[in-house]
N, C-alpha and C positions, 0 to 999 in steps of 0.2 A: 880663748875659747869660752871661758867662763863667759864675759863680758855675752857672746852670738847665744849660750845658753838662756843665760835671763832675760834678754831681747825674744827669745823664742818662749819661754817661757809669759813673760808680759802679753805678747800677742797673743797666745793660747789664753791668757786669764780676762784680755780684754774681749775676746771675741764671743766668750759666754756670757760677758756683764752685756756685749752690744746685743746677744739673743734675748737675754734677757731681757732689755731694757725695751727692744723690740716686741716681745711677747706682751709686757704689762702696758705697752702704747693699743697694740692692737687689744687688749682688753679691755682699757677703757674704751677703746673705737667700737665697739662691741656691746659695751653697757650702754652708750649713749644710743645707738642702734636701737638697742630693746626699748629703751625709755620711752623713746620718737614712736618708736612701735604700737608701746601699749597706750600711750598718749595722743595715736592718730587712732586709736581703735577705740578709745573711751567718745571721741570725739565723733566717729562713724558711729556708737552704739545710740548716743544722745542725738543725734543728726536722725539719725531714721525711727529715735521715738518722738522727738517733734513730729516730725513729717506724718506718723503715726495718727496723731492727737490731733494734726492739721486736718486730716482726712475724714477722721471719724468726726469731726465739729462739720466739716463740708458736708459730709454726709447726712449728717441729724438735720441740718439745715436745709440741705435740699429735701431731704422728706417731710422735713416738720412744712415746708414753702409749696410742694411738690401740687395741691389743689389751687394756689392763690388766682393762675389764668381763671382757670372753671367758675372761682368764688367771684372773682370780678366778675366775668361775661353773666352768672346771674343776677347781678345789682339789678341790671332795665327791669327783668321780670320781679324781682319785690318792688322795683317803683311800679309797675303798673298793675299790681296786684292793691298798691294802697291806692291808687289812682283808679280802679277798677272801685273798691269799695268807698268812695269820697263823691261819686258821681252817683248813688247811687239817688235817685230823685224820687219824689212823693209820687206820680205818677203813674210809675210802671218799674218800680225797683225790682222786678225779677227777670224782667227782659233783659235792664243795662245790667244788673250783674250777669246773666248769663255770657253775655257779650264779652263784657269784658272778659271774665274768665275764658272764655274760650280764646279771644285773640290772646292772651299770657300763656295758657298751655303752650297755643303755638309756638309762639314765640321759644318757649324753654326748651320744646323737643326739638328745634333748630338749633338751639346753643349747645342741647347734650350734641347733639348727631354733629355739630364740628367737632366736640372734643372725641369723637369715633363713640356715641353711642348708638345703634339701630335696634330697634324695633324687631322681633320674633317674628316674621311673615307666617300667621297663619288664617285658617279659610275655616268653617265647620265645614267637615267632610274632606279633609286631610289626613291622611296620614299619621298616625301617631308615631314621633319618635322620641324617647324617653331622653337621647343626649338634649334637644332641645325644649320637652314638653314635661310636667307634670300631673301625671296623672289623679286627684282628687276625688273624680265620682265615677264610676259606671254604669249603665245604663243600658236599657235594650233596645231597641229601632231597628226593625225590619227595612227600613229604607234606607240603613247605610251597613257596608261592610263589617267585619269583624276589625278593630283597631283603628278605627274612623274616628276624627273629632266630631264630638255631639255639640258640643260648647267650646267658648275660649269664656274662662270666669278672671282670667286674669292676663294681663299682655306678659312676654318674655322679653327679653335684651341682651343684645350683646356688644360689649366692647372690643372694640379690635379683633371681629373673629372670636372670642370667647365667652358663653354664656353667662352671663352677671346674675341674670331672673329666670331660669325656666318660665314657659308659659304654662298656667294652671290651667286645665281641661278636663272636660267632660268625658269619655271614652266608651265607643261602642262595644259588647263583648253579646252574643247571639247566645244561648243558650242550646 
């Protein structure tokens, strides 16, 4: 009997060392876990400030770049601005400049107007509206309404739908 005792006895003693032995496995299995953990997380924190840094460089660069279309498309107009003034000959130098200059304007206000700039459409004897018009002078004229363009002193613009220049005007007010 003694002998079935310490066989019962060993069994009971080995089966806490196997809990045991079991509990300090799964703690390591557990610390190696956290390791992996905090070691894919430093790695996810560094991953998304590169990505960070990549972006914000993408970004400085597409804004610092963001006019280079527009700047190219007016090269032709400073060459024919210097080709406008190289032509300009002993006898009738105010004519060929004129010319010139006038065909270069064109030309420039076809290069803004592809990159979506237009022109303010206005008429003397419009309507004044202050989202598009600046009012500068007023003035009195019987022969136009109250809040009527007298003048346009300066053109307006808008890009894409959005006013860039009000137009500067004149403005009727009747006393």
């Amino acid at each position: 009997m003694e002998e079935m005792e310490n066989k019962e006895q060993q069994a009971q003693e080995e089966t806490p060392k196997d809990e045991l032995t079991l509990l300090r496995e799964q703690n390591e299995r557990l610390t190696e876990a956290l390791a992996e953990a905090k070691d894919s997380e430093l790695r996810s924190l560094a991953e998304m400030d590169n990505v960070r840094k990549r972006l914000t460089k993408e970004f400085d660069d597409r804004l610092k770049y963001s006019n280079l279309n527009l700047i190219s498309a007016l090269f032709p107009v400073m060459d024919n601005f210097e080709m406008a003034l190289s032509h300009i000959s002993g006898d009738n130098p105010v004519e060929a400049l004129k010319e010139g200059v006038q065909l270069t304007l064109k030309q420039m206000s076809e290069t803004l107007e592809k990159y979506g700039l237009k022109e303010v459409e206005l008429n003397v004897g419009d309507d004044f509206n202050p989202q598009f018009h600046e009012a500068l002078m007023v003035d009195c004229d019987e022969n136009y309404e109250d809040n009527k363009v007298l003048m346009v002193l300066q053109k307006g613009y808008s890009l894409h739908g959005r006013v860039v220049r009000p137009s500067k005007v004149k403005v009727n007010k009747r006393k």
